[in-house]
C-alpha positions, 0 to 999 in steps of 0.5 A: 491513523489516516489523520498521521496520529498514530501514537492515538491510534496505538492507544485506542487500538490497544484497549480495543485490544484489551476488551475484545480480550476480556470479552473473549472475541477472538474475532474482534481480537484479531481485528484489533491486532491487525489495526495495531499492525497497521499503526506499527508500520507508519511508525516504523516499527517492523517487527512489532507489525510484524508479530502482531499480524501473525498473531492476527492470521492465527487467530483467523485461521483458527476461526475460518475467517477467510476474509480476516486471513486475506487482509493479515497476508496482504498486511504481512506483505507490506511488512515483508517488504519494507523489512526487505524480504521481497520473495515473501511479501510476494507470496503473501500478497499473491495469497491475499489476491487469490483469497480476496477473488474468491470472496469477490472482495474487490477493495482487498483485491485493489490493495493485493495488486498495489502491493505487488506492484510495489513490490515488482518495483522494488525488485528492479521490475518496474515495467512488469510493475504496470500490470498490477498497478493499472489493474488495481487503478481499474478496480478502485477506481470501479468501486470508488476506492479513493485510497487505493486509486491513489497508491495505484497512481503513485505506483504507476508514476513510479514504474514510469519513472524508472522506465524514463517516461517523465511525463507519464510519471509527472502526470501519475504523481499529480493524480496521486498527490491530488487524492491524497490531498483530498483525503488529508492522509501523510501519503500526500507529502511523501509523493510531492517530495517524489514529483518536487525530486523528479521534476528537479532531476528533469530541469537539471538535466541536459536538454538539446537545442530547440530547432531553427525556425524556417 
């Protein structure tokens, strides 16, 4: 999945899926839903997501594992937000970080904030969206989250963008583009395309005049 194959992804997801089944691993069930979750989403399909991490938080619910819990709410937020429904993408990742801190569980805890942030920034808050970002940039970056600190930086730049700090933004995008390059994921081409409009948008408009010298 993190390679951009996502139709093999869904294929080994799948029969991973049918095994746990077969087994009767209810816990490697719900994790196999939860994966085939994640490569609906990077095919668009959203209600498929969708159905698969309810199924997925279920079934953590019904075995207590708050950990599984806390990565389906934080999923299904994600999943809320692309579909536009913001309010409950909110609720469900603020759910998620309130799991993730009590299980000290600091990478799920980086991915709850990044998605609020994004989604403070959807809703026409980027400033409030600093927060969140810069704290999930902090955790990732103590845990060595590579991942994580990327779509902080990219959340960030976003939020300076929409506030008119161009700078801020440039340099948020250039960290994130970096880290995504190096891990080889298809984040990297989306936040060139941002850096490559905004930096567009910036030559294009009006400048004044440089000062005389002396």
């Amino acid at each position: 999945m993190r390679q951009g194959r996502y139709q093999e992804a869904a294929r080994h997801h799948q029969q991973a899926l049918a095994l746990f089944q077969g087994l009767g691993n209810r816990a490697g069930e719900a994790y196999a839903l939860t994966n085939l979750g994640g490569t609906d989403v990077r095919q668009g399909r959203y209600q498929e997501a969708a159905r698969h991490h309810q199924q997925a938080l279920a079934l953590f619910q019904g075995l207590g594992n708050r950990a599984g819990e806390a990565n389906a709410l934080t999923n299904l937020g994600a999943v809320d937000l692309a579909e536009g429904r913001c309010q409950q993408a909110a609720r469900h990742h603020q759910q998620a970080l309130a799991l993730f801190r009590e299980l000290g569980d600091r990478a799920g805890e980086a991915e709850a904030l990044n998605g609020i942030g994004e989604v403070l920034l959807a809703t026409g808050q980027p400033g409030q969206a600093h927060a969140p970002h810069t704290a999930a940039l902090g955790v990732a970056s103590q845990i060595g989250d590579t991942f994580e600190q990327a779509r902080a930086h990219s959340g960030l730049a976003g939020s300076y963008h929409a506030t008119g700090d161009q700078g801020q933004a440039s340099h948020h995008w250039q960290q994130a583009l970096a880290l995504y390059t190096g891990l080889g994921v298809p984040e990297a081409g989306q936040v060139r395309a941002q850096l490559t409009a905004a930096e567009t948008a910036d030559q294009s408009r009006p400048h004044p005049p440089a000062g005389r010298s002396g």
